[in-house]
PDB file of N, CA, C and O in Angstrom:
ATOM      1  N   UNK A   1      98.382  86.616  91.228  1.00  0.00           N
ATOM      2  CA  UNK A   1      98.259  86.495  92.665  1.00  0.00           C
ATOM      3  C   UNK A   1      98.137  87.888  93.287  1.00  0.00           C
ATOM      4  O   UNK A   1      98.834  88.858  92.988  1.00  0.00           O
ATOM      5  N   UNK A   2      97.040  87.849  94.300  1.00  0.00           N
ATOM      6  CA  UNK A   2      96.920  89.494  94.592  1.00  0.00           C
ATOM      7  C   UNK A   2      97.774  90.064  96.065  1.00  0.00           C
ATOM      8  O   UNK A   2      97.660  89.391  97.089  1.00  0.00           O
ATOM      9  N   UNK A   3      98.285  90.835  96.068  1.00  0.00           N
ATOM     10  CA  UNK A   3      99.499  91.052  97.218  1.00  0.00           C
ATOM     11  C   UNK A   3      98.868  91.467  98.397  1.00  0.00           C
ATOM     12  O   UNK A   3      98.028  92.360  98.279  1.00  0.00           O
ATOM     13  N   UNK A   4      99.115  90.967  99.613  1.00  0.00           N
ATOM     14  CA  UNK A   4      98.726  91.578 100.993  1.00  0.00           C
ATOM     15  C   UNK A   4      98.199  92.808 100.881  1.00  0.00           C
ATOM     16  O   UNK A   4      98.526  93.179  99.754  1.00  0.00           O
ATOM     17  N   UNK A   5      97.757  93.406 101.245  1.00  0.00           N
ATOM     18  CA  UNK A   5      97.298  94.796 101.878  1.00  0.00           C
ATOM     19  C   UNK A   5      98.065  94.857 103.252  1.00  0.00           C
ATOM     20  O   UNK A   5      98.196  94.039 104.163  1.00  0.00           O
ATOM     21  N   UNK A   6      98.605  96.374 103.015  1.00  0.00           N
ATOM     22  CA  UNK A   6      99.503  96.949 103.804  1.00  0.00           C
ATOM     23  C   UNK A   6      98.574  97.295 104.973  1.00  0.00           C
ATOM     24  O   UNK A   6      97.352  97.414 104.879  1.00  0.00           O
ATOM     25  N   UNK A   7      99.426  97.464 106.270  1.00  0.00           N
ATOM     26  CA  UNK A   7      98.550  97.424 107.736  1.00  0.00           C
ATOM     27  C   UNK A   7      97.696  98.872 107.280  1.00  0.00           C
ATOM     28  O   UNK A   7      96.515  98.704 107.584  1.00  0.00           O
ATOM     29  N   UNK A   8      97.806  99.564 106.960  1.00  0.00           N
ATOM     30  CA  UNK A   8      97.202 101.117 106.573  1.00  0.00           C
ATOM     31  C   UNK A   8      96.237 100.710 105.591  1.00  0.00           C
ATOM     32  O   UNK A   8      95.131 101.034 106.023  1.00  0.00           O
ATOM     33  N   UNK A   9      96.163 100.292 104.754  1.00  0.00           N
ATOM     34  CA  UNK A   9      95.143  99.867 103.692  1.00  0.00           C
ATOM     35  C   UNK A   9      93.950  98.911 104.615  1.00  0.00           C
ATOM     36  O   UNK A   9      92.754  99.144 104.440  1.00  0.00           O
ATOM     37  N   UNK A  10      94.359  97.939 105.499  1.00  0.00           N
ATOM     38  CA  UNK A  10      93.591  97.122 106.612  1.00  0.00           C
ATOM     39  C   UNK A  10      92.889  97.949 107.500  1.00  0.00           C
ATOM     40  O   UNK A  10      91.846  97.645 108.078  1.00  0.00           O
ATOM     41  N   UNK A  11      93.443  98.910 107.577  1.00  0.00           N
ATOM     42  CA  UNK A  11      92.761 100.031 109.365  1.00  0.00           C
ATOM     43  C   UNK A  11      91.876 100.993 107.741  1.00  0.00           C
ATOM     44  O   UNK A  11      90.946 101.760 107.993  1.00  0.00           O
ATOM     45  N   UNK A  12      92.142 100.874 106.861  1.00  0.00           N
ATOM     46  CA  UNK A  12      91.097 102.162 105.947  1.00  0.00           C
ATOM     47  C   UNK A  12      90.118 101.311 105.792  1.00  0.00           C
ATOM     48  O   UNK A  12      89.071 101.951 105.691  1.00  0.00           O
ATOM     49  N   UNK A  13      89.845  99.593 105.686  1.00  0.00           N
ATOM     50  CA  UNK A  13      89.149  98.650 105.266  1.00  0.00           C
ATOM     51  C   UNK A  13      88.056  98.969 106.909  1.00  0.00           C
ATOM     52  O   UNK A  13      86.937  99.467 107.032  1.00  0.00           O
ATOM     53  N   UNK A  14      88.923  98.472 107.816  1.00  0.00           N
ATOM     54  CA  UNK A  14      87.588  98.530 108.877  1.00  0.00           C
ATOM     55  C   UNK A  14      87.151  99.701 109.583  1.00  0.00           C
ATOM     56  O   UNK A  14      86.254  99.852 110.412  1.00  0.00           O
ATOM     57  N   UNK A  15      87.947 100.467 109.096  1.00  0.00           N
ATOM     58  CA  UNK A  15      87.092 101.875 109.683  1.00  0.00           C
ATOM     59  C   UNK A  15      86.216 102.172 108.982  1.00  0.00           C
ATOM     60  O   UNK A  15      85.472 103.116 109.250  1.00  0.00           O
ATOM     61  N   UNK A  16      86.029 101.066 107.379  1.00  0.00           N
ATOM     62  CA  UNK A  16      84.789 101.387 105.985  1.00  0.00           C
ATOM     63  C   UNK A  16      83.862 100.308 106.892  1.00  0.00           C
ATOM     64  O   UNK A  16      82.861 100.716 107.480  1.00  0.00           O
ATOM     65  N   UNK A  17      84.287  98.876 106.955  1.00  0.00           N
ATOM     66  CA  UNK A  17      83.198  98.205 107.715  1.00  0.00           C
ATOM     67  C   UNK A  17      82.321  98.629 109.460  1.00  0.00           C
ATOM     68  O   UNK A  17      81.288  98.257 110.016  1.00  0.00           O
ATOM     69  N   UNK A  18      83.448  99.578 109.793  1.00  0.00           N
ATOM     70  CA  UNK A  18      82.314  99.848 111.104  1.00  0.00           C
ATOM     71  C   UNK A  18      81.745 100.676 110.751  1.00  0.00           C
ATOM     72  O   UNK A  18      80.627 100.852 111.236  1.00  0.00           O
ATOM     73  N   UNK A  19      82.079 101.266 110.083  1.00  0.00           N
ATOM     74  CA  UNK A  19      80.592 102.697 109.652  1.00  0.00           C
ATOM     75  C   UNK A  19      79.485 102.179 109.292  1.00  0.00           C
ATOM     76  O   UNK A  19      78.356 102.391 109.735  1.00  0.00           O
ATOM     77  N   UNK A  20      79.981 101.184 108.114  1.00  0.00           N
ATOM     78  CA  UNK A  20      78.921 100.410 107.495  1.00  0.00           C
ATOM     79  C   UNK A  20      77.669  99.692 108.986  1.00  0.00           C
ATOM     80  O   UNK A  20      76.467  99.650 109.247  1.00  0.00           O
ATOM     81  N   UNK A  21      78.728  99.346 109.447  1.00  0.00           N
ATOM     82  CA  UNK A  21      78.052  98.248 110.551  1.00  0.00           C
ATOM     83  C   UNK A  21      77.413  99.114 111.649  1.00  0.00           C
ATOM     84  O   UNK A  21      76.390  98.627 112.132  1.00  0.00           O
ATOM     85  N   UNK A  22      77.844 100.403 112.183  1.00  0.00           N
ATOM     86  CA  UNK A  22      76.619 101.270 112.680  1.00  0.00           C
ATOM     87  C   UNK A  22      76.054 102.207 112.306  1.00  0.00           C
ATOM     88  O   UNK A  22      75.829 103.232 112.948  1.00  0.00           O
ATOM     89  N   UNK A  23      75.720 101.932 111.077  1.00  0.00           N
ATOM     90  CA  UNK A  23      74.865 102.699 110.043  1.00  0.00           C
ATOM     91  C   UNK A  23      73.589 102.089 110.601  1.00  0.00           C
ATOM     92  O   UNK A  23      72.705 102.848 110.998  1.00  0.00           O
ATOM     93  N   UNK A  24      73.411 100.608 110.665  1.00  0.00           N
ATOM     94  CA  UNK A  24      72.531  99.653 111.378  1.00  0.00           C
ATOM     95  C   UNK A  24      71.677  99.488 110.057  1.00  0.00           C
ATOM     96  O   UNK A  24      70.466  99.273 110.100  1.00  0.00           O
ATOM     97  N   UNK A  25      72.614  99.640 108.521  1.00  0.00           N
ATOM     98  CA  UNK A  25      71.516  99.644 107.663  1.00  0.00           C
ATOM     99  C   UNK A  25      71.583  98.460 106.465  1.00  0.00           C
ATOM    100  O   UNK A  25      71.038  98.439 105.362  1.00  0.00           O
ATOM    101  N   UNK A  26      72.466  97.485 107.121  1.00  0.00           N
ATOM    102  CA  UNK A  26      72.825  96.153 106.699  1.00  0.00           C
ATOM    103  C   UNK A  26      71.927  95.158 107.311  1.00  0.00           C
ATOM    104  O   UNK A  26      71.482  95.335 108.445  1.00  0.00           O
ATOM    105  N   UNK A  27      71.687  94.279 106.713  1.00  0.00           N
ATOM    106  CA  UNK A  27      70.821  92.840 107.495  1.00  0.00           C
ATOM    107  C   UNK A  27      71.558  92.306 108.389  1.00  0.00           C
ATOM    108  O   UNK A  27      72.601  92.842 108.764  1.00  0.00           O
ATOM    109  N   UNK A  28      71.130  91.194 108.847  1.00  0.00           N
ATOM    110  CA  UNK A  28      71.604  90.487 110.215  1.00  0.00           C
ATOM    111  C   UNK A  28      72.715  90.140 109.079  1.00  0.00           C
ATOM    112  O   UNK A  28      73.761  90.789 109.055  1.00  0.00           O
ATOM    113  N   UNK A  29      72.425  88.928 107.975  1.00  0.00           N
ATOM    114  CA  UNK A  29      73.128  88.216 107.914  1.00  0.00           C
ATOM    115  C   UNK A  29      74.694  89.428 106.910  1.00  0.00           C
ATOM    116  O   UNK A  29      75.918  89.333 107.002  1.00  0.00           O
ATOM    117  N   UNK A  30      73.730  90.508 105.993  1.00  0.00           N
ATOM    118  CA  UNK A  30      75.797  90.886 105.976  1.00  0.00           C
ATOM    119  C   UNK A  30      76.363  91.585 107.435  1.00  0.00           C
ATOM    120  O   UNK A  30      77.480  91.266 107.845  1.00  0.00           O
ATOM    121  N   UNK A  31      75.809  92.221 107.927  1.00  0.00           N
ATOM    122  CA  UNK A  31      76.543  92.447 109.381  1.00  0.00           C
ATOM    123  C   UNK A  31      77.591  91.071 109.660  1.00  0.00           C
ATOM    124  O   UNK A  31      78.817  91.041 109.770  1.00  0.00           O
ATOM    125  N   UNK A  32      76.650  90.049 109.718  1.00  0.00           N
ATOM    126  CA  UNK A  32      77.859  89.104 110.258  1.00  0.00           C
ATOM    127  C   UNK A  32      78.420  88.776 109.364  1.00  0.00           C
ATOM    128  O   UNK A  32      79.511  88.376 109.769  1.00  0.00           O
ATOM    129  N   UNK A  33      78.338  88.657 107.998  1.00  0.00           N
ATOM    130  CA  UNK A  33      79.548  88.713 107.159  1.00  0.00           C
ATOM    131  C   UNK A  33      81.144  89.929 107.023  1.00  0.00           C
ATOM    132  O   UNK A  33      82.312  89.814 106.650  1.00  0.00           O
ATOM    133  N   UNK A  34      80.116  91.199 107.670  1.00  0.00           N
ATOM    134  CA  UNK A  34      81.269  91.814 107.603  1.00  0.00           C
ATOM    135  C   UNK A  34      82.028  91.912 108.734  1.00  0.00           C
ATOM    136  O   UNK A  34      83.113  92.490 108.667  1.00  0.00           O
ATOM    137  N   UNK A  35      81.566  91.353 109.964  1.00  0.00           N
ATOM    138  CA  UNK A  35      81.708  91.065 111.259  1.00  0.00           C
ATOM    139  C   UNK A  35      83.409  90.163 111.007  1.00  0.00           C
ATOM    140  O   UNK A  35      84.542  90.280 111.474  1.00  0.00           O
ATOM    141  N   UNK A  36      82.779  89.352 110.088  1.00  0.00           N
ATOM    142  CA  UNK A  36      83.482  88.134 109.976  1.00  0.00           C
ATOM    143  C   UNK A  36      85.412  88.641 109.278  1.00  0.00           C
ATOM    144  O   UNK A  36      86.540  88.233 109.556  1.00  0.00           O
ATOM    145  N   UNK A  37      84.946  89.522 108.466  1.00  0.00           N
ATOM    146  CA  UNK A  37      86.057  90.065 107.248  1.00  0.00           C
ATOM    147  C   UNK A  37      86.577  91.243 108.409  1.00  0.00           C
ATOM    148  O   UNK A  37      87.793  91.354 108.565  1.00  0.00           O
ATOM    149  N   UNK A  38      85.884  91.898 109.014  1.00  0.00           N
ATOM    150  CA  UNK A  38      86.689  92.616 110.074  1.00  0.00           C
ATOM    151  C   UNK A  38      87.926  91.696 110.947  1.00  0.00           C
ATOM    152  O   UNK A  38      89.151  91.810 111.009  1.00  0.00           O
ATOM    153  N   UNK A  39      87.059  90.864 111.491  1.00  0.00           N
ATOM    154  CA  UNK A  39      87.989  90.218 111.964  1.00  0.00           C
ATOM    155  C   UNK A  39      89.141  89.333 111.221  1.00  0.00           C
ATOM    156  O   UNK A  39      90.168  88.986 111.803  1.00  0.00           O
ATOM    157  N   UNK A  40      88.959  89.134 110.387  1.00  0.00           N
ATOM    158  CA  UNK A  40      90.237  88.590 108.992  1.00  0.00           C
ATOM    159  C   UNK A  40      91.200  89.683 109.280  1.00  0.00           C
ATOM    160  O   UNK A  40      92.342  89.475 109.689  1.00  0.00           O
ATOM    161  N   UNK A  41      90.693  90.855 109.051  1.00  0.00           N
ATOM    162  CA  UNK A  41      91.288  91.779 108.863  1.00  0.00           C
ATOM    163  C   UNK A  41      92.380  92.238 110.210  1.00  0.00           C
ATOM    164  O   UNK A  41      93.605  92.357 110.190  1.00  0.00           O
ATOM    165  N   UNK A  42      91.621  92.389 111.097  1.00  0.00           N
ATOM    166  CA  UNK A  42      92.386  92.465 112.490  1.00  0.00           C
ATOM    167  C   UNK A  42      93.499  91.460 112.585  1.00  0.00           C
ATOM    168  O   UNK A  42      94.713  91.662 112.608  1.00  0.00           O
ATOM    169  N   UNK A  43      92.902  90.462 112.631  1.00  0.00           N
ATOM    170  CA  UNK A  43      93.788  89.210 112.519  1.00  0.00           C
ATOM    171  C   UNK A  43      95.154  89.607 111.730  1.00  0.00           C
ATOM    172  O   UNK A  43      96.149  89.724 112.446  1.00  0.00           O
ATOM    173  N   UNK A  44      95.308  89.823 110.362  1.00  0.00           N
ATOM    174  CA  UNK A  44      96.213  90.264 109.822  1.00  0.00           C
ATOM    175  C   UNK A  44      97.311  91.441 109.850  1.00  0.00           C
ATOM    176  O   UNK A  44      98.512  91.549 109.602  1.00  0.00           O
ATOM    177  N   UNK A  45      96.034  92.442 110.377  1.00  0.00           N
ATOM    178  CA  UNK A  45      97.124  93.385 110.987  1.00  0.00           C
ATOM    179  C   UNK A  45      98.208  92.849 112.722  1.00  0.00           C
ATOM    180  O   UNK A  45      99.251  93.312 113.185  1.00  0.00           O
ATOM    181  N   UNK A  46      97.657  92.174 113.006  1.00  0.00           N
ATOM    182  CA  UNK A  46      98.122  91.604 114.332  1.00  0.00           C
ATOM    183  C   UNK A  46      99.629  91.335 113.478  1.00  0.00           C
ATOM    184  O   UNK A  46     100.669  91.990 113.405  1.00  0.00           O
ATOM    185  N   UNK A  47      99.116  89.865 112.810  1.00  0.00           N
ATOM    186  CA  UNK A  47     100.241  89.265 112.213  1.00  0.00           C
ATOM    187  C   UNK A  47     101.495  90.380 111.748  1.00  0.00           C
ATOM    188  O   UNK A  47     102.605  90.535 112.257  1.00  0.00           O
ATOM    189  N   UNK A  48     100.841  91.100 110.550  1.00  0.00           N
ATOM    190  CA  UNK A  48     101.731  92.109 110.297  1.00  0.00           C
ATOM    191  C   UNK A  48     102.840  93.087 111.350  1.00  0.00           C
ATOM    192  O   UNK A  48     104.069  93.159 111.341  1.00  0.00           O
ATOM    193  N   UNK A  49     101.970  93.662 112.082  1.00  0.00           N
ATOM    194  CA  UNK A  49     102.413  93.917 113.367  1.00  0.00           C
ATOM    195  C   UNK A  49     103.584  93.630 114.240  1.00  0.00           C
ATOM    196  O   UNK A  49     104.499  94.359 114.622  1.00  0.00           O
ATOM    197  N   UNK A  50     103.173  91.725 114.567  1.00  0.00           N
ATOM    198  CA  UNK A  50     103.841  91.154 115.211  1.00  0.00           C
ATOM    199  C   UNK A  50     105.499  91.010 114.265  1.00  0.00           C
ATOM    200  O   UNK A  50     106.666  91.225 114.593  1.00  0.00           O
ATOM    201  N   UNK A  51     104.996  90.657 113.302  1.00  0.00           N
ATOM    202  CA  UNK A  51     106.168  90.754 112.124  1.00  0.00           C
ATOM    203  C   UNK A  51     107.473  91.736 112.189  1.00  0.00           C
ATOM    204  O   UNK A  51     108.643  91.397 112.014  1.00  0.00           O
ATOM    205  N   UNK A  52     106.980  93.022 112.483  1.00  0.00           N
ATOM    206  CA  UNK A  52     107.847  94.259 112.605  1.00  0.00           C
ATOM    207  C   UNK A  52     108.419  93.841 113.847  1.00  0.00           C
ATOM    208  O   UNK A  52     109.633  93.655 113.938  1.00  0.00           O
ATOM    209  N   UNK A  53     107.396  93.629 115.113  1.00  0.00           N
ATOM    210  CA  UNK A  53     108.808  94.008 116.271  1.00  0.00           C
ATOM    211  C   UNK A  53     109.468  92.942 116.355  1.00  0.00           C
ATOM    212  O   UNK A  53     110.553  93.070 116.923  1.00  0.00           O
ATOM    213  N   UNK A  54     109.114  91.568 115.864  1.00  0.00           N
ATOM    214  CA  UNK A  54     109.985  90.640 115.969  1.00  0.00           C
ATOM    215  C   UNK A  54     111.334  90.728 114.616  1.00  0.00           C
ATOM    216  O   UNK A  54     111.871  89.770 114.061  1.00  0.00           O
ATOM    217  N   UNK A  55     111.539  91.921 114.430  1.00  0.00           N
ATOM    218  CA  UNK A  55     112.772  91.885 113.307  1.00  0.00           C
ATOM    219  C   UNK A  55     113.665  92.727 114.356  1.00  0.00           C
ATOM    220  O   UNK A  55     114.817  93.049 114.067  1.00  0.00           O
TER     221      UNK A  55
END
């Protein structure tokens, strides 16, 4: 089973997908795939996030 990625490992992930994504040198369709995994990603750091101040 593969373990979460830590909120720091998540912000190194989409600061790799927005480069990627205004490079402008991806197709429509992976743009919106990585569109898609960015936002997974956000999503999770939220969660994570929210996790800490609610302790």
């Amino acid at each position: 089973m593969a373990k979460a990625a830590t909120v720091e490992e998540s912000f190194a992930k989409l600061d790799e997908i927005i480069s990627q994504l205004e490079s402008g040198a991806l197709s429509l369709d992976d743009s919106f795939k990585k569109y898609n995994e960015g936002m997974k990603l956000i999503k999770s750091c939220n969660q994570q996030l929210d996790k800490v101040e609610n302790r």
